[in-house]
C-alpha positions as CSV (number, residue, x, y, z in Angstrom):
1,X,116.7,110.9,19.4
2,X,114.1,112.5,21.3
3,X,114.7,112.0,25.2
4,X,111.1,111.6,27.4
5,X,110.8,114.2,29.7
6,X,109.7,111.6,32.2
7,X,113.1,109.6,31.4
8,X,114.6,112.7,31.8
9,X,113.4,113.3,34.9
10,X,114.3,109.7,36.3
11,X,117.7,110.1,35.3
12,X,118.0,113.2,37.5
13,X,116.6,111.6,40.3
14,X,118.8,108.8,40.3
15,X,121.9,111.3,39.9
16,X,120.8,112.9,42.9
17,X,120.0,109.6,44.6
18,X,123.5,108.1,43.7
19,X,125.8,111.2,44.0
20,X,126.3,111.1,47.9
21,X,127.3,107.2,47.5
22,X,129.8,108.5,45.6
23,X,131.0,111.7,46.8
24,X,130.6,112.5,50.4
25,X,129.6,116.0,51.8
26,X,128.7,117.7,54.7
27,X,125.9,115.9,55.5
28,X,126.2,112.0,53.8
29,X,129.5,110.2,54.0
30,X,129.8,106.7,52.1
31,X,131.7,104.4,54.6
32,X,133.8,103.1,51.0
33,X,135.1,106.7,50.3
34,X,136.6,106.0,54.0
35,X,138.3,102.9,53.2
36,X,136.0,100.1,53.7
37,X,136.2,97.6,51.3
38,X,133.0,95.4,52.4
39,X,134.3,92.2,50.9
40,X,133.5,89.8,54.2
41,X,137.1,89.3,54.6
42,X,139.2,92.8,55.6
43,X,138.1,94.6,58.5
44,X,136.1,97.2,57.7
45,X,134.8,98.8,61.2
46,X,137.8,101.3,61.9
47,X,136.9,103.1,58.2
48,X,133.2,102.6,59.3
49,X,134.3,104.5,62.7
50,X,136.3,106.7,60.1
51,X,133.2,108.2,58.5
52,X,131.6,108.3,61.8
53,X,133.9,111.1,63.1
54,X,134.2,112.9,60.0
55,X,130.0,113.1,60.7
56,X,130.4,114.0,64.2
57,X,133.0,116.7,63.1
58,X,130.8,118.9,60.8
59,X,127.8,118.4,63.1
60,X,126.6,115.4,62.1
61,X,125.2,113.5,59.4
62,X,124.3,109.9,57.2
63,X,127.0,107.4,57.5
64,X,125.4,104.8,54.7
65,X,126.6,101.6,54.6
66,X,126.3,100.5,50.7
67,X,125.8,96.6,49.2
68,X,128.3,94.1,51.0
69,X,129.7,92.3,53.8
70,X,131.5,94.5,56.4
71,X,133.6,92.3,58.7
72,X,133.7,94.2,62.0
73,X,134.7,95.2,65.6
74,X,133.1,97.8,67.6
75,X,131.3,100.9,66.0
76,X,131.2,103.7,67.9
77,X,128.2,105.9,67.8
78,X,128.1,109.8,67.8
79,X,125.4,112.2,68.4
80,X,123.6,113.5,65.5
81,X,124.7,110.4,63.4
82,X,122.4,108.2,61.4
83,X,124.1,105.1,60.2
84,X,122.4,103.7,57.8
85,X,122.7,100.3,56.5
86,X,121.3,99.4,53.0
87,X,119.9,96.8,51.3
88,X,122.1,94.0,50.5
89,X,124.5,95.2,53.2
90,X,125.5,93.1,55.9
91,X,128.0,94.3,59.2
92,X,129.4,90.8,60.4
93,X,130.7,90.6,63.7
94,X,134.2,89.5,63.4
95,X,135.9,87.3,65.5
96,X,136.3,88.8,69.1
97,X,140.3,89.9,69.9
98,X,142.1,92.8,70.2
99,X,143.2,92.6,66.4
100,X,139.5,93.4,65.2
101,X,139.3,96.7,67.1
102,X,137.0,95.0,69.5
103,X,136.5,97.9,72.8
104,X,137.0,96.2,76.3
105,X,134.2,96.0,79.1
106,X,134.5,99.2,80.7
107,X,134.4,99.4,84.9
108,X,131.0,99.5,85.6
109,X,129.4,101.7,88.5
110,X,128.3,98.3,90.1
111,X,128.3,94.8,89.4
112,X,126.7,93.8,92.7
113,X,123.0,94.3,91.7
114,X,122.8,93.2,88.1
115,X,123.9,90.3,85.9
116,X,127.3,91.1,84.2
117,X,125.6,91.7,80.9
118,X,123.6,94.4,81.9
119,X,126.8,96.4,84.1
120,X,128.9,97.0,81.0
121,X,128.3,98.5,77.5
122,X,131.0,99.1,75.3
123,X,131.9,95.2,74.8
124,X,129.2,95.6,71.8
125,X,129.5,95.4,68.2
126,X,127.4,99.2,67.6
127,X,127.7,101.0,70.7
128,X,127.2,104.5,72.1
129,X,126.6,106.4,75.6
130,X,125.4,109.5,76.5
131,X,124.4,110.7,72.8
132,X,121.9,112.5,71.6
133,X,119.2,112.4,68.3
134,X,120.9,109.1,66.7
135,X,119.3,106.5,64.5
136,X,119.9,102.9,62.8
137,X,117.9,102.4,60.0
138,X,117.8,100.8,56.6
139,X,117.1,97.3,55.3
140,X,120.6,95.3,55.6
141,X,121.7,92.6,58.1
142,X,123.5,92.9,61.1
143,X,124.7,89.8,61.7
144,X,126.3,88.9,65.5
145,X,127.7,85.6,64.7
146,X,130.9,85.7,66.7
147,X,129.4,87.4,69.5
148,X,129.8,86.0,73.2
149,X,126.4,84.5,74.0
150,X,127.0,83.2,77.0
151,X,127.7,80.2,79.2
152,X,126.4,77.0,79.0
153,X,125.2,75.2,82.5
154,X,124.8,71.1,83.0
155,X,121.3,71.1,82.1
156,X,122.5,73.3,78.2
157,X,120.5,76.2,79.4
158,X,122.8,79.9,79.4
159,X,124.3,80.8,82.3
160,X,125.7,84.1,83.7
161,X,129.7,84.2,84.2
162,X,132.1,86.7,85.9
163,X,135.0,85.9,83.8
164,X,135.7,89.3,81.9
165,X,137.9,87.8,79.3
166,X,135.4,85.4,77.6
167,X,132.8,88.4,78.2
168,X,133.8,90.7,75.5
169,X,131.8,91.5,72.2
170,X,128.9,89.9,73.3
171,X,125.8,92.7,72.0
172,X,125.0,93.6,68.7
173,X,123.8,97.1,69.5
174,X,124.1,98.9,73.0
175,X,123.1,101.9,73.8
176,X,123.3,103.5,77.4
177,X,122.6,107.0,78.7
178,X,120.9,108.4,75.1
179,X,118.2,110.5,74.3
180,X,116.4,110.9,70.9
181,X,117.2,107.8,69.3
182,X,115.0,105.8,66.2
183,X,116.0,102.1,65.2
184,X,114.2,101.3,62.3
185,X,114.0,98.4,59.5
186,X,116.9,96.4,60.2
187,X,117.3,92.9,60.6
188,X,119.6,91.2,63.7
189,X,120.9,87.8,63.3
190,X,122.4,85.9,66.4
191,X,122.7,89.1,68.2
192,X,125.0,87.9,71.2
193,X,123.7,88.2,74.8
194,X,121.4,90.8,74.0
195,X,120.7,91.9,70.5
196,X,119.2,95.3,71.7
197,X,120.1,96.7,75.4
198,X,119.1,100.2,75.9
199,X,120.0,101.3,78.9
200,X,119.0,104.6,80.5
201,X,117.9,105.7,76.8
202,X,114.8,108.3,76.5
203,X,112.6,109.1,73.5
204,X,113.4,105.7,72.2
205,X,111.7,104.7,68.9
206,X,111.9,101.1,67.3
207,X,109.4,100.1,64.4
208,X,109.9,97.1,61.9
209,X,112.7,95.2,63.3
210,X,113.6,91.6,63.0
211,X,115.7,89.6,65.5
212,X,116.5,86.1,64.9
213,X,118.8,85.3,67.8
214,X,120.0,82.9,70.6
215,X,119.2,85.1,73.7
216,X,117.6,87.9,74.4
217,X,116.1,89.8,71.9
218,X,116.0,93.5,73.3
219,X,116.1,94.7,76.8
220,X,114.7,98.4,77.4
221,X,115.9,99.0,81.0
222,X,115.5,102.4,83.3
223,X,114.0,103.7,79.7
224,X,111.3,106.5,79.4
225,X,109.1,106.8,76.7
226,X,109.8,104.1,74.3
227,X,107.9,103.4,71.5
228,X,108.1,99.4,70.2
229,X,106.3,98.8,67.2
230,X,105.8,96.4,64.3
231,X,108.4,94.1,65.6
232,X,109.1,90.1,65.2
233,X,111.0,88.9,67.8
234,X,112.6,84.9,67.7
235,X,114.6,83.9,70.2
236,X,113.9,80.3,71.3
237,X,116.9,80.3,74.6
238,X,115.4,83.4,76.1
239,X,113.3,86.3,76.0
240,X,112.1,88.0,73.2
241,X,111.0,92.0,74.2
242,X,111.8,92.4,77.8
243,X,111.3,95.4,80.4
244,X,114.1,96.0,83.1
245,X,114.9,98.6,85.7
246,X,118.2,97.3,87.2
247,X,120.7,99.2,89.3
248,X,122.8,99.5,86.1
249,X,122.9,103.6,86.2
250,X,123.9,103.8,89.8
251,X,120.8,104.5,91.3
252,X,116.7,102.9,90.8
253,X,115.3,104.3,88.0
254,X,111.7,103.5,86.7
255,X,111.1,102.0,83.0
256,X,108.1,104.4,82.0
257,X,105.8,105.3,79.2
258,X,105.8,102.1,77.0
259,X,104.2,101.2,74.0
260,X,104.8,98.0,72.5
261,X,102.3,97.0,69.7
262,X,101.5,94.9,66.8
263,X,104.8,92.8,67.4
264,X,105.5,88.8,67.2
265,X,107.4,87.0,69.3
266,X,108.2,83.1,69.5
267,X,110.7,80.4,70.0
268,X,111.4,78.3,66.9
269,X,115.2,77.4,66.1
270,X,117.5,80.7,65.6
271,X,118.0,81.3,62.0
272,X,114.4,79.4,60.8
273,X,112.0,82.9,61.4
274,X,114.5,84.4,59.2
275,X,115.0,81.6,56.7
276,X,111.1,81.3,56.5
277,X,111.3,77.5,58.1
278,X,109.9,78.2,61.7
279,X,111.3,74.9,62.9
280,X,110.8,73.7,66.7
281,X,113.7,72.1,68.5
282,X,113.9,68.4,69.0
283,X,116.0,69.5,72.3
284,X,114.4,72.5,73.3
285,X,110.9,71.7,74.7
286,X,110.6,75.0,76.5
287,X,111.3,77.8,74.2
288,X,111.3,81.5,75.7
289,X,110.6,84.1,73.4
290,X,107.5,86.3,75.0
291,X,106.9,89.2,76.5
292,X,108.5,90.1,80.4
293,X,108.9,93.0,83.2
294,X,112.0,92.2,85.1
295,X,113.8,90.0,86.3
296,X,115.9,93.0,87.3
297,X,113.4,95.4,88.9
298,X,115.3,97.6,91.4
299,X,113.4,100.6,89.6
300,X,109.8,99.9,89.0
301,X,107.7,100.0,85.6
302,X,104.7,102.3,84.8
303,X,102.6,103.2,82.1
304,X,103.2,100.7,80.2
305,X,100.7,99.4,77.4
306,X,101.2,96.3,75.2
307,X,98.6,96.0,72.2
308,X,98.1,93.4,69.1
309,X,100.9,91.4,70.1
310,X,101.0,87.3,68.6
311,X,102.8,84.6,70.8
312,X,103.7,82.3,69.1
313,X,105.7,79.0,70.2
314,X,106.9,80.3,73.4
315,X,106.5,81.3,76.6
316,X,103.5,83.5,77.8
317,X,103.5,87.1,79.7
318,X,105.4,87.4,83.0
319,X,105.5,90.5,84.9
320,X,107.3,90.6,87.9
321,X,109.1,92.5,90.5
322,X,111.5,90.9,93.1
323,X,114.1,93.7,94.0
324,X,111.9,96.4,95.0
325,X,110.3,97.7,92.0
326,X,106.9,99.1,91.8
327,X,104.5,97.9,88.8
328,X,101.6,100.2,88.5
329,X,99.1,101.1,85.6
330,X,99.6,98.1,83.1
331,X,97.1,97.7,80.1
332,X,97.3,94.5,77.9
333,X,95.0,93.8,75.1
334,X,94.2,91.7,72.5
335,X,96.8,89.2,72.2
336,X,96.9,86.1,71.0
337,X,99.2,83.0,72.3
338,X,99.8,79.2,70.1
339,X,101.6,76.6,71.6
340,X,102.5,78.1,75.0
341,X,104.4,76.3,76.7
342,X,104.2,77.7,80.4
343,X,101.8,79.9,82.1
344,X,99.9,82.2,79.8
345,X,99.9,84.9,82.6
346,X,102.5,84.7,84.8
347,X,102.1,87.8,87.7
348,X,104.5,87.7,90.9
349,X,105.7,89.7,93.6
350,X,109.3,88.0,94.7
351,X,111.8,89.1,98.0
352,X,115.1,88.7,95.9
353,X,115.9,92.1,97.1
354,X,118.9,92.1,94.9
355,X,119.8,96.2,95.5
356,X,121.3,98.4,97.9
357,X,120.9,98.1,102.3
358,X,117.6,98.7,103.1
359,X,115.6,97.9,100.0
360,X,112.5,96.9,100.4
361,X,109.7,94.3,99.1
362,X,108.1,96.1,96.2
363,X,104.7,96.0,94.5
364,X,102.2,95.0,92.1
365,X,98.5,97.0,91.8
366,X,96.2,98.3,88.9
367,X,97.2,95.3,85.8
368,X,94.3,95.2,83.4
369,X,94.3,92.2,80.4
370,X,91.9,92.0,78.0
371,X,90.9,90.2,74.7
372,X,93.5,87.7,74.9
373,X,93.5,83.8,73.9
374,X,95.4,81.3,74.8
375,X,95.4,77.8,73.2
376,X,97.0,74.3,72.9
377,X,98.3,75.8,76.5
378,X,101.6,73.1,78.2
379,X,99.1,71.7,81.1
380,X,102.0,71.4,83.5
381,X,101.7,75.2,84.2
382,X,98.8,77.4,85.1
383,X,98.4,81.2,85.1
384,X,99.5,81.7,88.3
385,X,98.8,85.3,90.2
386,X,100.7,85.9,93.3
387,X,102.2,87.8,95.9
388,X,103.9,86.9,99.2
389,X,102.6,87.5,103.0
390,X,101.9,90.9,103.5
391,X,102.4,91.8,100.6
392,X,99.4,91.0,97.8
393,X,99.0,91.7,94.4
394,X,96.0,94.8,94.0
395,X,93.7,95.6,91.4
396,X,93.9,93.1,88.3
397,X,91.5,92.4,86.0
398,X,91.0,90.0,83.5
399,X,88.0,90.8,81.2
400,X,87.3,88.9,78.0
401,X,90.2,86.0,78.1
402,X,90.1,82.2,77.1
403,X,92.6,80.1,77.7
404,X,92.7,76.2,75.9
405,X,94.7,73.7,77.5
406,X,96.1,70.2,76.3
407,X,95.1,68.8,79.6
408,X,95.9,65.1,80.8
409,X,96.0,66.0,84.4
410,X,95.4,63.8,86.9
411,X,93.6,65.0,90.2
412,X,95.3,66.4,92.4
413,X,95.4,66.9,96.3
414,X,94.1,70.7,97.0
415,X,95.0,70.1,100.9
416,X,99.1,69.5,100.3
417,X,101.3,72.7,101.1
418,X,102.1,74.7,98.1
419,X,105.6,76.4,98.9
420,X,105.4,79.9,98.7
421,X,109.1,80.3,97.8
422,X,109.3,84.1,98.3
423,X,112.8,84.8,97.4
424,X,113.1,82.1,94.7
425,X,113.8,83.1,91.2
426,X,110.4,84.3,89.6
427,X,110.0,82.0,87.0
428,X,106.7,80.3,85.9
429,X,106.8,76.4,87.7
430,X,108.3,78.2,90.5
431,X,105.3,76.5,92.9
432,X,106.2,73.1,91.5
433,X,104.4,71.2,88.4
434,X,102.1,69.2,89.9
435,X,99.8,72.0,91.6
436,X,96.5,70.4,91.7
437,X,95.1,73.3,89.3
438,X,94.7,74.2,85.8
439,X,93.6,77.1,85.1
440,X,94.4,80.0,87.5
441,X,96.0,79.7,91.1
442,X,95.5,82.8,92.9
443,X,98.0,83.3,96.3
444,X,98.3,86.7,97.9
445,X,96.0,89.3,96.1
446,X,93.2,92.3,96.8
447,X,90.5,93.2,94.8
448,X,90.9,90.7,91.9
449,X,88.4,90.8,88.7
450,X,87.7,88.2,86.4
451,X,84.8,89.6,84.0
452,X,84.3,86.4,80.8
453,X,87.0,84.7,81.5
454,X,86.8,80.9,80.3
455,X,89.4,77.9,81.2
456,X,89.2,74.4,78.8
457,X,90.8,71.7,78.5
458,X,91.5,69.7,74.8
459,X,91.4,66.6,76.8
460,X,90.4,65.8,79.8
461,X,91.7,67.2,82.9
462,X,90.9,65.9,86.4
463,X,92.0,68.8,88.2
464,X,90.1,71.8,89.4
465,X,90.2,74.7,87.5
466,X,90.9,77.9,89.7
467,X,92.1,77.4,93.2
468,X,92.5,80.9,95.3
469,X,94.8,81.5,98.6
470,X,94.3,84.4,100.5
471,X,92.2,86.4,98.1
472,X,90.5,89.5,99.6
473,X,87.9,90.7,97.5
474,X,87.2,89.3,94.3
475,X,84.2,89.5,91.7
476,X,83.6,86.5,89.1
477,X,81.4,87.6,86.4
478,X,80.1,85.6,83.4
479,X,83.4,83.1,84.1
480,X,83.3,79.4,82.6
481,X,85.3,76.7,83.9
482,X,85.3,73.4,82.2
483,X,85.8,70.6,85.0
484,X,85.5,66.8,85.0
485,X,82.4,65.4,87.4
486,X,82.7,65.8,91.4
487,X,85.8,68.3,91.0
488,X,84.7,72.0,92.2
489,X,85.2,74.1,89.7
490,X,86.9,77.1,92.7
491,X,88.2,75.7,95.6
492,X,88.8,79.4,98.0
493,X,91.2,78.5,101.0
494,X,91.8,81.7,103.7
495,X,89.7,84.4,101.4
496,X,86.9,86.9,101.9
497,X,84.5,89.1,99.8
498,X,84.5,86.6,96.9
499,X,81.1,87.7,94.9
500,X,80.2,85.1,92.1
501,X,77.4,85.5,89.4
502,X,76.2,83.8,86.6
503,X,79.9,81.8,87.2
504,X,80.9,78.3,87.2
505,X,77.5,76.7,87.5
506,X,77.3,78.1,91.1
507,X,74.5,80.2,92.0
508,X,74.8,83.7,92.6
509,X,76.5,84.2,96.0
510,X,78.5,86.3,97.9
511,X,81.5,84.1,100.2
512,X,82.2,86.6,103.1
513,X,85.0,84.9,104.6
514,X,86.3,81.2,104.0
515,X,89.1,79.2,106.4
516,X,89.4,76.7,103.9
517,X,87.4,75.0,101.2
């Protein structure tokens, strides 16, 4: 019988594509030639860690993960190593004790200044530090099931803990002090504590992951130049992609040159953005899943960018700094937001001070958003902008937004003292939940630009929309504000320079200083 050349020639090429699964050599090494068995019962991570070093010893290499279930303890990274986990395979966490090869907390240079999750790195399923030009990739599962998680407080939400011994295991992938590194493809399930933490890691690439987990998603903290793209984040008890510069090298070090674009993020039950169900809580009424800078901010974040991003079911934007940190040169734009449940915008400056003697408030200044909307908005939170005394935010602008809110609020008094909480944790409702505004309250800033920006309501809402505190300088241009009759639609108390036109049915004007309103 004749053979086709074409058949011919796809014979080859799946000869050449099968032969390193079978045989390793100096540059592929099949984790089964190693030992593993990937039958979901034996554990498979110490032939996994096998291959690795036989990589690392001729320089490097692919470590490929074949079709199956790999029960596992910790995988230790090398430089020059790409692990690469197929389709069809899965790496299950196995149950966390010494018997699964599981690597201990390590000490950490300091616990004092960050949570305990963010001071230690080899308690993770994947792990490695101080590597260079390394890479995850491929289609399979990693699947964190019996990683620690956390602690659960009275009210159910997760809580942080100091006790070591039910702290082990508890990220999927960690890596801290890296350079080069490319995460690609994969899929996390239940991913521990953090699914991603990448701590102190430059050149940082990941593109077309999914993380369906039950905290955070991924934490980039003291980074530089990180690239986050094509991403769908659920993770309904906390937060999906967040920013961080803690004290967790030993000194401040500043998150810098971030992309994030054309990712997801949301809140619906773990497991269901996955499974393709998308299902909302019957307990949960405030999912987290967005986008944040901080909480732990003793290094600052700059030039960051975050483009063609969807929100969906969870919280909204937050960027804040309360130890210290510096935020400077911040471009958002077009993104879209369902179902928010808190403040679409959520900008604050905060006196935590968690850090060394002697550190010092920190700052907020030149934060543009853009094409965003905002709808069927939680109308117990407004976007909320703010700063504390004597220290305001600077230089934001808001160009081209809308925000839609369910509304139902009742009128409120705009004369009752508004707590200014400075060293309180920076989360969105931190000013209470009856503030008697609903669209933007404004405490503590300079040179503030609102350019098309409109506020509704879904049903009526008898508060005002936009209520400012100590605002120096600020131009409204083009800005809509939907408002019940006899409620002003800006209410200014302690501001100057405040230049509207063509804005909330008032005439063109310029407010040069006002005591209160």
């Amino acid at each position: 019988m004749k053979i086709q050349p074409t058949k011919l020639a796809l014979s080859f090429f799946s000869i050449l594509i099968s032969a390193p699964m079978i045989f390793a050599n100096e540059s592929f090494y099949n984790v089964k030639n190693y030992g593993a068995l990937g039958d979901g019962k034996n554990l498979d991570s110490k032939a996994i860690n096998l291959a690795i070093e036989a990589a690392e010893k001729t320089g490097g290499g692919t470590v490929y993960i074949p079709a199956g279930n790999y029960w596992s303890g910790s995988i230790r990274l090398k430089s020059n190593i790409h692990l690469f986990i197929d389709q069809g395979a899965t790496i299950i966490a196995a149950t966390v004790n010494k018997e699964n090869d599981y690597d201990d907390a390590e000490r950490s240079v300091s616990e004092k200044f960050q949570d305990y999750g963010h001071s230690h790195f080899k308690n993770s399923l994947i792990w490695g530090s101080d590597l260079v030009n390394v890479s995850i990739t491929g289609t399979g599962l990693i699947n964190g099931k019996n990683l620690y998680h956390g602690l659960k407080g009275k009210k159910g939400d997760y809580i942080d803990s100091t006790d070591v011994d039910t702290q082990t295991a508890n990220k999927a992938i960690c890596l801290y002090r890296c350079r080069n590194v490319i995460m690609r493809d994969i899929t996390i399930l239940s991913g521990g504590w953090f699914a991603i933490l990448a701590t102190g890691v430059d050149n940082l690439t990941i593109d077309n992951i999914k993380i369906d987990t039950n905290r955070d998603g991924m934490d980039i903290d003291c980074c530089k130049n990180v690239r986050i793209n094509n991403c769908h984040v659920n993770s309904p008890t906390d937060d999906g992609i967040c920013l961080k510069s803690s004290f967790a090298l030993g000194y401040a070090r500043d998150t810098e040159n971030i992309t994030i674009t054309n990712c997801i993020v949301s809140g619906f039950v773990e497991g269901s953005m996955l499974d393709g169900t998308f299902q909302k809580s019957e307990t949960n009424k405030r999912p987290f899943g967005r986008i944040k800078f901080g909480t732990e901010t003793n290094g600052g974040f700059k030039n960051i960018t975050i483009s063609n991003c969807v929100f969906n079911y969870c919280k909204g934007l937050a960027i804040m700094t309360v130890d210290g940190g510096s935020i400077e040169d911040v471009s958002i734009s077009n993104i879209t937001m369902r179902d928010v449940v808190n403040d679409p915008i959520f900008i604050r400056i905060g006196s935590r001070l968690r850090g060394p003697k002697g550190t010092t408030v920190g700052s907020i200044k030149r934060i543009k958003i853009s094409n965003l909307i905002a709808s069927n908005v939680n109308p117990e939170y407004v976007n909320t902008i703010a700063g504390i005394a004597g220290h305001a935010i600077e230089d934001v602008e808001l160009s081209n937004v809308s925000f839609y809110y369910k509304g139902g609020g009742e009128k409120g008094d705009f004369a009752k003292f508004i707590p200014e909480n400075d060293g309180g944790y920076p989360e969105p409702g931190l000013f209470g939940k009856d503030l008697p505004v609903y669209g933007l309250f404004v405490r503590h800033a300079n040179n503030l630009s609102l350019n098309n920006v409109n506020f509704y309501y879904l049903n009526e809402d008898a508060r005002m929309p936009i209520l400012f505190d100590d605002v120096q300088g600020a131009d409204f241009r083009f800005v809509n504000a939907q408002k019940v009759k006899n409620t002003d639609a800006l209410v200014l108390k302690n501001c100057s320079d405040i230049r509207v036109f063509e804005s909330l049915g008032m005439k063109n004007k310029v407010l040069q200083k006002t005591k209160f309103k």
